[in-house]
C-alpha positions as CSV (number, residue, x, y, z in Angstrom):
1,X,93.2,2.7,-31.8
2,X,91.7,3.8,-28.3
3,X,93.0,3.3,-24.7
4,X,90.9,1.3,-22.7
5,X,91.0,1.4,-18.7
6,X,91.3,-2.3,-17.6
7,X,89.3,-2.1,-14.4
8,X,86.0,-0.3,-16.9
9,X,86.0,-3.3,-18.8
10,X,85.9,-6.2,-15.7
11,X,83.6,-3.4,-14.2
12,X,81.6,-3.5,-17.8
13,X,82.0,-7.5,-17.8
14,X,80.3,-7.9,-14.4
15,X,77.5,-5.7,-15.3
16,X,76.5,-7.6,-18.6
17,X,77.3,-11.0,-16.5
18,X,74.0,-9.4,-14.1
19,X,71.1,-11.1,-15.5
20,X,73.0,-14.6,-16.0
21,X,74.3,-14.5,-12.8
22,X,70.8,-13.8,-11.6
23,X,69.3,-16.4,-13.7
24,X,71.9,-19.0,-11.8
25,X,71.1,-18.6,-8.5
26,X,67.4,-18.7,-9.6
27,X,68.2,-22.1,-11.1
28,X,69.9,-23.4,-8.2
29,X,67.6,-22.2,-6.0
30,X,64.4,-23.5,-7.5
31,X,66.0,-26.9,-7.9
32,X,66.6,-27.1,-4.3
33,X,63.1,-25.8,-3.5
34,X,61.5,-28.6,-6.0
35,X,63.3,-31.4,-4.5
36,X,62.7,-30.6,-1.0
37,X,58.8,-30.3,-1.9
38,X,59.3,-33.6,-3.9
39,X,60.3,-35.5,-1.1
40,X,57.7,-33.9,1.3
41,X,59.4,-31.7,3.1
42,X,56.5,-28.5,2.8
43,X,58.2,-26.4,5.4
44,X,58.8,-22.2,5.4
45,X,62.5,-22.8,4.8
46,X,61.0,-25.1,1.0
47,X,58.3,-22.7,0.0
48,X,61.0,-19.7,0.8
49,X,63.5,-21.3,-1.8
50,X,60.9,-21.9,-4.2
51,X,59.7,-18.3,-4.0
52,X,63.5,-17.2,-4.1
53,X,64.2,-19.2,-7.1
54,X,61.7,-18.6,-9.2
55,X,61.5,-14.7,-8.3
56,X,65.4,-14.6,-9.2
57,X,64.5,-16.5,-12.7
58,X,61.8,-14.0,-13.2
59,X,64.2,-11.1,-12.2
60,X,67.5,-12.5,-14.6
61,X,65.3,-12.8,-17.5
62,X,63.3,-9.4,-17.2
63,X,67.1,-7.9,-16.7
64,X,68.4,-9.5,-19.5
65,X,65.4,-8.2,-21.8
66,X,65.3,-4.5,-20.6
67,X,68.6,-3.5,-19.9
68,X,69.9,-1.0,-21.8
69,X,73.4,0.6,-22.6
70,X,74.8,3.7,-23.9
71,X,77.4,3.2,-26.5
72,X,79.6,5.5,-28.5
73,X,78.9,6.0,-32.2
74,X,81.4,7.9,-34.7
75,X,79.5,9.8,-36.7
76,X,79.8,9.2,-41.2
77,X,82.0,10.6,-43.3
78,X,82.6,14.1,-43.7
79,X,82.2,14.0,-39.8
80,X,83.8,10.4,-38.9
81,X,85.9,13.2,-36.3
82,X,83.0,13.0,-33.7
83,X,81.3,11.0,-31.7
84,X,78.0,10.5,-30.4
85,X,76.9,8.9,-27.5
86,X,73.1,6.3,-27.7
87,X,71.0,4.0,-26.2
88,X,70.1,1.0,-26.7
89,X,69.5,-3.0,-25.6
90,X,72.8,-4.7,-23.9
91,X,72.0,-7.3,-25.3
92,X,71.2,-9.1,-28.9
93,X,67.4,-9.3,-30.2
94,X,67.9,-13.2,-30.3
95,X,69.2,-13.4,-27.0
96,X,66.1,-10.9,-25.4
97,X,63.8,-12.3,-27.4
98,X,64.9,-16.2,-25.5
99,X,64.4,-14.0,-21.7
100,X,61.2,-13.1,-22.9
101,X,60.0,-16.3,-23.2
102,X,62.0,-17.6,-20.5
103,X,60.0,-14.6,-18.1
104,X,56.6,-15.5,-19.8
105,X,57.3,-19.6,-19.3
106,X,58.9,-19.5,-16.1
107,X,55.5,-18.9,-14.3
108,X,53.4,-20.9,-16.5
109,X,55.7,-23.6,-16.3
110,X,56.4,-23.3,-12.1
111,X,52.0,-23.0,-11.6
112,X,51.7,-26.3,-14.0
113,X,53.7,-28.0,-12.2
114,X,52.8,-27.1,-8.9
115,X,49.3,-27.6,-9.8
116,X,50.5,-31.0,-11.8
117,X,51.8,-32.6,-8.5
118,X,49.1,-31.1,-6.5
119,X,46.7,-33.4,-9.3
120,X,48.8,-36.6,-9.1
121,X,49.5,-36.6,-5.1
122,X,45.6,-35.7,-4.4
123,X,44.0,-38.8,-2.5
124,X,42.3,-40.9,-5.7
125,X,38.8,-41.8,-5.0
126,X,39.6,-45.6,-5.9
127,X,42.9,-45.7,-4.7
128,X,43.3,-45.3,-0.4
129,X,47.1,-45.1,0.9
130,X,47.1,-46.2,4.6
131,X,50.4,-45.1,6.1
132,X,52.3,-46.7,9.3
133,X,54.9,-44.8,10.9
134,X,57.4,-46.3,13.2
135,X,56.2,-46.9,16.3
136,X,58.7,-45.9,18.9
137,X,60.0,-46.8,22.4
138,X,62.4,-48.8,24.3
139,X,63.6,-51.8,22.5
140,X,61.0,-51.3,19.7
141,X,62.8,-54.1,17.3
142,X,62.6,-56.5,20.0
143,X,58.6,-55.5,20.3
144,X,57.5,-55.4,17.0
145,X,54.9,-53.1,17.0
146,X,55.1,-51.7,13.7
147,X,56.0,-54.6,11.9
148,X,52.5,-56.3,13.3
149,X,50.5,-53.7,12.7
150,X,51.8,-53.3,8.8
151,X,51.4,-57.4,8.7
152,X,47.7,-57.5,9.9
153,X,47.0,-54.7,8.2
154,X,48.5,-56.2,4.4
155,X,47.0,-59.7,5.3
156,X,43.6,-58.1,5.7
157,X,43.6,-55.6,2.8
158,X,45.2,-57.9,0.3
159,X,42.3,-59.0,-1.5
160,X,41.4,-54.9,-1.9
161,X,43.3,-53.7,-4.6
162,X,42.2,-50.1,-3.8
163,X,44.5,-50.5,-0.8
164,X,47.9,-49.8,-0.4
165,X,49.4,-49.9,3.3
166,X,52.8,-48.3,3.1
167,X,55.2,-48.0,5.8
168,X,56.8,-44.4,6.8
169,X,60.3,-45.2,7.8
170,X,59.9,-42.0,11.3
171,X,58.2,-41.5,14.0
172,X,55.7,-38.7,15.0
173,X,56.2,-38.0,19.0
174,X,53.9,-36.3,21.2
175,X,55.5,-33.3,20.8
176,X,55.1,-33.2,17.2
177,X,51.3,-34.3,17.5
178,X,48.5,-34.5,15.4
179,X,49.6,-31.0,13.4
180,X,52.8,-32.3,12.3
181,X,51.0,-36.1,11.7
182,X,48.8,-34.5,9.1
183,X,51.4,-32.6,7.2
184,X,53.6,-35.9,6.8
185,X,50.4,-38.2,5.8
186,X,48.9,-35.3,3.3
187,X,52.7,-35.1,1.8
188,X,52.7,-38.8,1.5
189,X,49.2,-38.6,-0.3
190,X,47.5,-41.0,2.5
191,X,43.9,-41.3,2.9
192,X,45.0,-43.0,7.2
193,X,47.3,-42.6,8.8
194,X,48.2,-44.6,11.8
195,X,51.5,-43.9,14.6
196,X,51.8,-43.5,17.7
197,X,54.7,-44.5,20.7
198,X,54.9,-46.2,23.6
199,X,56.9,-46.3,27.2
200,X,57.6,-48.4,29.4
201,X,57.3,-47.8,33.9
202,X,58.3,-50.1,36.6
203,X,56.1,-53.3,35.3
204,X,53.7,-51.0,33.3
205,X,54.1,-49.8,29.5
206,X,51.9,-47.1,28.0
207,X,51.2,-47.4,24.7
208,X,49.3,-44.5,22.5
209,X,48.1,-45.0,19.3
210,X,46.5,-42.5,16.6
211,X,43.9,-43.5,13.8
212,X,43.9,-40.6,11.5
213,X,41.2,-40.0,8.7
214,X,43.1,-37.5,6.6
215,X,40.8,-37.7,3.5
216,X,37.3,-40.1,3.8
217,X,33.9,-41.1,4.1
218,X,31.8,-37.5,5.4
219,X,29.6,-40.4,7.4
220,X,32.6,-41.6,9.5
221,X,31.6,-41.7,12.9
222,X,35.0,-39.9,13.7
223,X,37.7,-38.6,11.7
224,X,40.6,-39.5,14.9
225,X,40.9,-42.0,16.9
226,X,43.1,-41.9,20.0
227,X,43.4,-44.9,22.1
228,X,45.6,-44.8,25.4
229,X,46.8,-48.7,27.0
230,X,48.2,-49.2,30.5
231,X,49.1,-52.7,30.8
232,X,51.9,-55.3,32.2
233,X,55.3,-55.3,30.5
234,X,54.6,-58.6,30.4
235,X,51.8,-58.3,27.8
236,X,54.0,-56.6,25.6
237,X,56.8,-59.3,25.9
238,X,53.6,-62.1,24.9
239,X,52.6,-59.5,21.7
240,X,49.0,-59.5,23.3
241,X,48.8,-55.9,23.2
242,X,50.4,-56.1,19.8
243,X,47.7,-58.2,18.6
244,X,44.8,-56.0,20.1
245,X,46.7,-53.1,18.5
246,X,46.7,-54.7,15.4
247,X,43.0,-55.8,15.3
248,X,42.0,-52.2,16.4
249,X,43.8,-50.7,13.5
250,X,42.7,-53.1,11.0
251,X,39.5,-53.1,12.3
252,X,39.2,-49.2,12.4
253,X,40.5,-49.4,8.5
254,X,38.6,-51.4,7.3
255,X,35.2,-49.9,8.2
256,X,36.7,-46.9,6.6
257,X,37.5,-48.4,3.4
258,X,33.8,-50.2,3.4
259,X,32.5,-46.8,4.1
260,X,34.4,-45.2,0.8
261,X,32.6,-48.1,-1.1
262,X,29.2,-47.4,0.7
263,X,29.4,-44.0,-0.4
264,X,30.2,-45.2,-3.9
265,X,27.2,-47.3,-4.3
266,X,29.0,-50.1,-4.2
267,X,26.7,-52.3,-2.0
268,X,28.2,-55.6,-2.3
269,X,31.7,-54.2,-1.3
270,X,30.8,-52.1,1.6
271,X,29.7,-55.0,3.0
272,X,32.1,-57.7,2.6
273,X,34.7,-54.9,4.0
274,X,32.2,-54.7,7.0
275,X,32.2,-58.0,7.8
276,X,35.7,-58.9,7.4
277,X,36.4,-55.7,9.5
278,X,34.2,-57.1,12.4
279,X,35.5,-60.8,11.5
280,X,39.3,-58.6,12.9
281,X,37.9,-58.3,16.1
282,X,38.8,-61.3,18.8
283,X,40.6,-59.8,21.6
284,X,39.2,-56.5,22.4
285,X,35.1,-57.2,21.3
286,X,34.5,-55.0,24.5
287,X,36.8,-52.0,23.9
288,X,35.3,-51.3,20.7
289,X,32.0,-49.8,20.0
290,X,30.9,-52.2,17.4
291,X,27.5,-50.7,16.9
292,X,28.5,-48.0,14.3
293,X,29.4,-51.3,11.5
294,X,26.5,-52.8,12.3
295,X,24.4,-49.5,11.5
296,X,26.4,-49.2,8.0
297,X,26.3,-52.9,6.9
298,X,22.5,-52.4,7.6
299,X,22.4,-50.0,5.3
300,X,24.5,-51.9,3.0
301,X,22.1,-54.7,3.1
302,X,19.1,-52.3,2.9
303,X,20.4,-50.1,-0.4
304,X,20.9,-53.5,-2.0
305,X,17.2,-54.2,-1.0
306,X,18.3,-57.3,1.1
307,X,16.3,-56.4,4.1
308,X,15.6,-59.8,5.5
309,X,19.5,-59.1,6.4
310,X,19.4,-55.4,7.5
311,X,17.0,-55.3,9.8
312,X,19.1,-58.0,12.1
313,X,22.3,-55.9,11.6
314,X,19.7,-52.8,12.6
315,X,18.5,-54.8,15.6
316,X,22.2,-55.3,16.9
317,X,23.3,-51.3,16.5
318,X,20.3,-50.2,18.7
319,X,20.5,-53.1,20.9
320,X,24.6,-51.8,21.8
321,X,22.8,-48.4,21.6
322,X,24.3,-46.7,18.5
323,X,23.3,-42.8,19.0
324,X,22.2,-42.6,15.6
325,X,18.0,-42.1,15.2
326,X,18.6,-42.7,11.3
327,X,18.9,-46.5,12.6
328,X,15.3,-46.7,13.7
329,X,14.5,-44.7,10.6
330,X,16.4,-47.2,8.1
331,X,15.1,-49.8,10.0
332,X,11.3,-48.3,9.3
333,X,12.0,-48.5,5.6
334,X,12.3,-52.1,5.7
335,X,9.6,-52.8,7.7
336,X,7.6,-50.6,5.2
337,X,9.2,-52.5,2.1
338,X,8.1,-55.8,4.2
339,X,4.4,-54.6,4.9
340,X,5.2,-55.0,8.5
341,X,3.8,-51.4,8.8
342,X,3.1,-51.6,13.1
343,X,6.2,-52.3,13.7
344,X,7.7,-49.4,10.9
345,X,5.2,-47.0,13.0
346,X,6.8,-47.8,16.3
347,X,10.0,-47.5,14.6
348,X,9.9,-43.8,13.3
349,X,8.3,-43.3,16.9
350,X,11.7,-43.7,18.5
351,X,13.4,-42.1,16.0
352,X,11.2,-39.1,16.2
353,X,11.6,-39.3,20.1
354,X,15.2,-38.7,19.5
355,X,15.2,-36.1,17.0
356,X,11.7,-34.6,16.2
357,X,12.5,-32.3,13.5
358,X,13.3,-34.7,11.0
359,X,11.1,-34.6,8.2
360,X,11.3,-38.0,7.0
361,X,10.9,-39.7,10.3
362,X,7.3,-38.3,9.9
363,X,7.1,-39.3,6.3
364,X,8.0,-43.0,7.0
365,X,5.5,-43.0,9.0
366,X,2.7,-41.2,7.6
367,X,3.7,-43.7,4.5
368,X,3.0,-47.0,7.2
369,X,-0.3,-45.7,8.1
370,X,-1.4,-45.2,4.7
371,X,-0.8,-48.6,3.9
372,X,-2.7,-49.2,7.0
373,X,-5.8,-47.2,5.5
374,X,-5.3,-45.1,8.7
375,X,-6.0,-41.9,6.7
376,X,-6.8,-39.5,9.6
377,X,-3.7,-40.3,11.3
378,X,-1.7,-40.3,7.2
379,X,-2.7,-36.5,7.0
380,X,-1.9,-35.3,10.2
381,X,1.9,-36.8,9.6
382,X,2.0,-35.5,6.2
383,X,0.9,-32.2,7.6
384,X,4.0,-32.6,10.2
385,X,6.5,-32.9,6.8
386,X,5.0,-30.0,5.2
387,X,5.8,-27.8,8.1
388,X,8.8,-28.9,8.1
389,X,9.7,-29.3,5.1
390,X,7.2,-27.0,3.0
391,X,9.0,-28.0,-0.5
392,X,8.9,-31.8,-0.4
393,X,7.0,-32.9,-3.6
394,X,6.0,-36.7,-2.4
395,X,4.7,-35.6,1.3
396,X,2.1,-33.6,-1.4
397,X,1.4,-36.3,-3.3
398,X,0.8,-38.9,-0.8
399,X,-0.9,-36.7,1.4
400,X,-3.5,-36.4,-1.7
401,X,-3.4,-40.5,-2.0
402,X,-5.4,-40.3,1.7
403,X,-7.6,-37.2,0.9
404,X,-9.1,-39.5,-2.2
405,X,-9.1,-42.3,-0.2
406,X,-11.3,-40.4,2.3
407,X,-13.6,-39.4,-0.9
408,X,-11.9,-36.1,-0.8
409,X,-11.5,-35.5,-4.6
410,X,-10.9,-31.5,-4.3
411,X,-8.6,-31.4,-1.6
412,X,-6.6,-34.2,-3.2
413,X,-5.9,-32.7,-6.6
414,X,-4.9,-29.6,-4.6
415,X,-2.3,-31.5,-3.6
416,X,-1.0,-33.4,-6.8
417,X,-1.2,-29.9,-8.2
418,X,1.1,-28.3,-5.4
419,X,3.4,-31.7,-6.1
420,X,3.1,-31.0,-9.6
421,X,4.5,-27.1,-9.0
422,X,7.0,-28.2,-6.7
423,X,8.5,-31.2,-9.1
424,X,7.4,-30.7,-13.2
425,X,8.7,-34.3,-13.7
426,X,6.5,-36.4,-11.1
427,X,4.8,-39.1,-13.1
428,X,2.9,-40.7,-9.8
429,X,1.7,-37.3,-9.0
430,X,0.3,-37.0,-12.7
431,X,-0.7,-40.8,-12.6
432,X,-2.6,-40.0,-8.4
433,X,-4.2,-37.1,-10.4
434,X,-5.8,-39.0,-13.0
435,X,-6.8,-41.7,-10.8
436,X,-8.4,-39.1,-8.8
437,X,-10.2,-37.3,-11.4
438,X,-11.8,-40.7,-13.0
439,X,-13.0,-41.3,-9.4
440,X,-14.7,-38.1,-10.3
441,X,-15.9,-39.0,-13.6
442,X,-13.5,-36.7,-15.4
443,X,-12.2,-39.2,-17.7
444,X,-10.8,-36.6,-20.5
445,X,-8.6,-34.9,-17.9
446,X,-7.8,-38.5,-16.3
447,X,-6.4,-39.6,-19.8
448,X,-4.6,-36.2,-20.2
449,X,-3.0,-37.0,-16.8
450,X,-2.2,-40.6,-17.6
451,X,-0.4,-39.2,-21.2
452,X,1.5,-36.9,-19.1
453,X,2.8,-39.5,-16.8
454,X,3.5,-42.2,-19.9
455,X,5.3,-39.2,-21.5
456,X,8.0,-38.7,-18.5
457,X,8.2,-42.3,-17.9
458,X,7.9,-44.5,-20.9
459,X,8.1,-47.6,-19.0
460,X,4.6,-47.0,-16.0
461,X,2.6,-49.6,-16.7
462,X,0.1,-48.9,-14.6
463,X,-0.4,-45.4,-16.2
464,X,-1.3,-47.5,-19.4
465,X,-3.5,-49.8,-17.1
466,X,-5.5,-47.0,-16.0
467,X,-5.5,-45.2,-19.0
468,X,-7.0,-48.1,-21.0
469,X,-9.7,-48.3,-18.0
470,X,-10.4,-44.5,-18.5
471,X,-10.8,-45.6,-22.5
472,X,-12.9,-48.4,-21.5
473,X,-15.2,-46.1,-19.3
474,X,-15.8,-44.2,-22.3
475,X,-16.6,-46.8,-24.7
476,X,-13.2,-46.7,-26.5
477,X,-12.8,-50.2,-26.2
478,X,-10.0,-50.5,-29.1
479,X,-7.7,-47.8,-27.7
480,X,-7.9,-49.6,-24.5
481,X,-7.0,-52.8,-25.5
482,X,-4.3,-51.3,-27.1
483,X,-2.9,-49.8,-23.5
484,X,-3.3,-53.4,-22.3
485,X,-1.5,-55.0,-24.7
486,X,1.3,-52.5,-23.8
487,X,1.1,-52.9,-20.4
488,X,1.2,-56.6,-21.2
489,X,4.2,-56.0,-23.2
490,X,6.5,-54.6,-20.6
491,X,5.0,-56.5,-17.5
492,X,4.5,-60.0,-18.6
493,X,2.9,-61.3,-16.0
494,X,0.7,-58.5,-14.9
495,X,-2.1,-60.0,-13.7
496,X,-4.0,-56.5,-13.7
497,X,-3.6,-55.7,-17.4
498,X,-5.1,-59.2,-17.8
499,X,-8.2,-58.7,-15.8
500,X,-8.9,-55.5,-17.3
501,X,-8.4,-56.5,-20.7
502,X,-10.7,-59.6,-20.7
503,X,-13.4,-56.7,-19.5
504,X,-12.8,-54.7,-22.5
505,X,-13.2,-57.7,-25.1
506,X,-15.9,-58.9,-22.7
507,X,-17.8,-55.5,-23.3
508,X,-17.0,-56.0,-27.4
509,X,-18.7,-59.0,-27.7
510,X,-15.4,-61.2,-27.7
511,X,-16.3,-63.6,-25.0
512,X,-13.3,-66.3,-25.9
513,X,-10.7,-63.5,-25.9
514,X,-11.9,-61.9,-22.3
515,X,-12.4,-65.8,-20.8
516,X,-8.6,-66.6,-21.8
517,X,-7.1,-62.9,-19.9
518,X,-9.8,-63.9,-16.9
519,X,-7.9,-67.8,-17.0
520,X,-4.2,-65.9,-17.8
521,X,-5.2,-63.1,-14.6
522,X,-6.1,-66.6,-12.8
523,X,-3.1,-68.1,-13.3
524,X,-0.7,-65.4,-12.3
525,X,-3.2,-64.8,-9.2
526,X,-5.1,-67.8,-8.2
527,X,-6.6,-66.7,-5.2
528,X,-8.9,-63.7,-7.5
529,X,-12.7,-64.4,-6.8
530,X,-13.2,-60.9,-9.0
531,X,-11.1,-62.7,-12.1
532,X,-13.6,-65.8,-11.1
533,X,-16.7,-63.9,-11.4
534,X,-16.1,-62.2,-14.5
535,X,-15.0,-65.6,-16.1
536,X,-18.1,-66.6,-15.1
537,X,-20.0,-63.4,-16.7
538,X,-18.2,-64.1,-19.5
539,X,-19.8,-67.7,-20.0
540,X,-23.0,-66.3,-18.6
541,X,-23.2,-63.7,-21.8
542,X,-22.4,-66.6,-24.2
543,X,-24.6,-68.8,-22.9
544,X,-22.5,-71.5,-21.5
545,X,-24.3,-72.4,-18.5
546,X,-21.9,-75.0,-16.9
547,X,-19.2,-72.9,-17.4
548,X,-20.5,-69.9,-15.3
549,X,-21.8,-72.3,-13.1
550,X,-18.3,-73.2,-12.5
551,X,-16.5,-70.1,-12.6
552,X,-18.9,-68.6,-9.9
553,X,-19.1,-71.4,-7.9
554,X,-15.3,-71.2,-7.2
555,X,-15.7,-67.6,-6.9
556,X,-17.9,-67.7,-3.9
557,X,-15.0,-70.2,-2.7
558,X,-12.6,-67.3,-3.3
559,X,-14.9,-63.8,-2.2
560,X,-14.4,-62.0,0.8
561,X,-16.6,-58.9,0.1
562,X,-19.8,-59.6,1.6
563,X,-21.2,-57.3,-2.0
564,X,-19.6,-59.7,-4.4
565,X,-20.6,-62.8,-2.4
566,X,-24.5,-62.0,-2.6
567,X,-23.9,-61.3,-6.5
568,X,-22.4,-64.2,-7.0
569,X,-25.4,-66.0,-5.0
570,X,-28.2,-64.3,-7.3
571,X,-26.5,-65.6,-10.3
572,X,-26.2,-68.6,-9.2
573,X,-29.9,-69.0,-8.4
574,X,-31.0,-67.5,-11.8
575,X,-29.3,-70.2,-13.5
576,X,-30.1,-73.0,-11.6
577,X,-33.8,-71.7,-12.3
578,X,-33.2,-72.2,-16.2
């Protein structure tokens, strides 16, 4: 049996105790780090803890598996009379094996959570967290201000389950400011966050309030709102400046939330959160630029192709002179959509006014004077896109709609070609192109264009409309029929693929079959003197005489082309001659 020196073994004790020792304090340490990030708290003094604790778990484990000893070892018979002194691991494979893993998870585990929180406290696209803080100052429970705020503010969102007003149970002074208001609402996971304070003079209170965007709409008009009110103690004793506060907030919310839905595509709810966020507004109509809401619920209205009711909520932005061209320009659309093409043109002529660089004010416009069949003045706007905007496919294609419409066949497919380079997928641009060359004649390469646009859009009936009257120009009276019948198939009541398919069976001899499309293209378009004449042509080639007499008679009622009028005339007189 050995001596042993009492104070080597504590000293020996203490040492092997090192890496669990270590690990403790890591433990502690990190807990307190993790709770004080739980609860929001996102300071140096949190993140130093966190690093502390999860450096010393790192550290305790490592220590555990590499440290190393140097024990005594008496040496086998015959020589069991020395000693030799090795190295080796202080502690047991099980137990270094357990800190490996413990130093391998400890990272994993501290970046997945981390990153775990980070994913469950990020502001959810559906879900928007509008936070109240206490609003402070003198005798603030006898005032209310908070607790009218939260109450307008839950009586106007109720019906929103996306929604959740939530109350934060501090303050934020001016000292703090907006710094400090953003690291409490982004701990909190709020999408606004509202507080503020007020004070109160000989007869006067000041009251400041702060409408904070923290995570929205990228078309807000403005991501903070500030608002500064100097009035009477008395109007805070009657809650009136409670009340405009409240309708401020709410109303300032509310637009917000109807702008996440805009930008959603969710027409219907963008607006009904713009007009109950302008229904808020009773008390303070004149400290509120309103004309923002009107601009977006126009919008609303004009997405959802209801533009009978954007263009008044249009009208009322510019008449309270919203600084936004894109009004006039939205505005344009729907007079475009509507036909009322002057009033589109004098549209994008204000908007250009205000910013002249824009591409698409020109487009708008160029597109209203096409309609107009102003071709000269079509080109020189699309010209004005194309300089601007050098890679925009449809200012290409519709700049070749007015060069064939001039008669200018060459310089138009140069441009459904360039549209066609620029965008691989345009079926109109394939469809102009085809229309173009059977203007010219070139019927093979207009049915080649029209199979092009059929192939990347299944569904263009027109492109089978015109491809069956390329077919029919030929002679191929079947396979045109057959692009009729599916035109007729997915437009029912296409009066067009009517028209055009009583000409084919007209030209096969099938007078019965082409006078029922001409009465069918009648019916869906009454007012059609050409659908009139051909009936009658029909009747003439199968030598019903009353019945052309009819049919033409009724045209000449209908025809508005001097051309057709005096065609109809000369048939008339032929048979009245018989």
């Amino acid at each position: 049996m050995s001596d042993e020196n009492p104070n080597r073994n504590l000293t020996g004790f203490l040492k092997n105790l090192t890496g669990v020792i270590t690990s403790v304090i890591g433990l502690v340490t990190g807990i307190a780090g993790f709770v004080n990030f739980a609860i929001g708290n996102r300071g140096t003094i949190t993140l130093t803890l966190l690093a502390i604790g999860i450096s010393a778990f790192e550290i305790g484990f490592l220590y555990i598996y590499f440290k190393k000893v140097t024990r005594k070892i008496r040496l086998p018979f015959p020589d069991n009379d020395k000693v030799e002194e090795k190295k080796g691991a202080a502690y047991s494979d099980r137990i270094r094996r357990l800190a490996l893993i413990g130093a391998i998870l400890i990272p994993l585990i501290s970046v997945t959570v981390l990153v775990g929180w980070k994913y469950l406290h990020r502001p959810h696209s559906n879900k928007i967290i509008v936070l109240v803080s206490n609003f402070e100052g003198p005798d603030a429970g006898n005032y209310r201000v908070t607790d009218l705020i939260m109450s307008a503010l839950r009586e106007a969102t109720k019906k929103y389950p996306e929604v959740e007003v939530r109350h934060l149970n501090q303050s934020i002074t001016e000292q703090q400011g907006n710094e400090e208001a953003h690291k409490v609402g982004e701990a909190q996971g709020a999408s606004l966050f509202l507080w503020g304070w007020y004070g109160r003079g000989a007869g006067n209170v000041l009251v400041t309030t702060h409408f904070e965007v923290l995570t929205g709409p990228k078309d807000l008009p403005s991501k903070s709102e500030r608002r500064m009110l100097n009035a009477a103690v008395a109007e805070l004793e009657s809650f009136k400046i409670q009340t405009q506060l409240s309708e401020e907030m709410t109303y300032l919310t509310l637009m917000t939330i109807g702008l996440v839905r805009l930008e959603a595509n969710d027409f219907n709810g963008a607006i009904e959160r713009f007009t109950d966020a302008l229904n808020q507004i009773s008390t303070s109509k004149e400290l509120i630029n309103l004309a923002p809401i009107y601009y977006f619920r126009g919008n609303g209205y004009l997405f959802n192709n209801d533009y009978d009711r954007a263009i008044p909520d249009y009208n009322e932005a510019i008449r309270l002179k919203i600084k936004e061209p894109d009004a006039y320009y939205n505005r344009s659309i729907a007079f475009n959509i509507k036909g009322d093409y002057d009033r589109a043109i004098a549209d994008c002529d204000e908007a250009i006014k205000l910013k002249p660089d824009d591409p698409y004010f020109y487009f708008s416009r160029g597109y209203a004077s096409l309609k107009k069949g102003d071709y000269d003045r079509t080109i020189a706007d699309y010209d004005k896109v194309i300089s601007l905007k050098s890679d925009y496919a449809p200012a290409y294609n519709n700049r070749g709609i007015a060069f064939n419409s001039k008669g200018d066949y060459d310089r138009a497919i140069a441009d459904y070609d360039k549209a066609i380079s620029l965008k691989p997928d345009y079926a109109a641009a394939y469809f102009n192109r085809g229309f173009t060359y059977d203007d010219k004649r070139d019927y093979d390469r207009a049915i080649a264009d029209y199979d092009e646009a059929i192939r990347l859009k299944p569904d263009y009936a027109d492109a089978y409309i015109n491809r069956g009257v390329a077919f029919n120009k030929k002679g191929d009276y079947n396979r045109a029929i057959a692009d009729y019948d599916k035109a007729i198939r997915l437009k029912p009541d296409y009066a067009a693929a009517y028209f055009n398919r009583g000409i084919a069976f007209d030209s096969k001899g099938d007078y019965d079959r082409a006078i029922a499309d001409y009465d069918k293209a009648i019916s869906l378009t009454p007012d059609d003197a050409d659908a009139y004449f051909n009936k009658g042509v029909a009747y003439e080639n199968k030598n019903d005489r009353e019945g052309a007499i009819t049919s033409f008679k009724k045209a000449a009622e209908l025809a508005s082309d001097p051309a057709l009028g005096e065609e109809i005339k000369q048939r008339l007189l032929k048979l009245k001659a018989k």
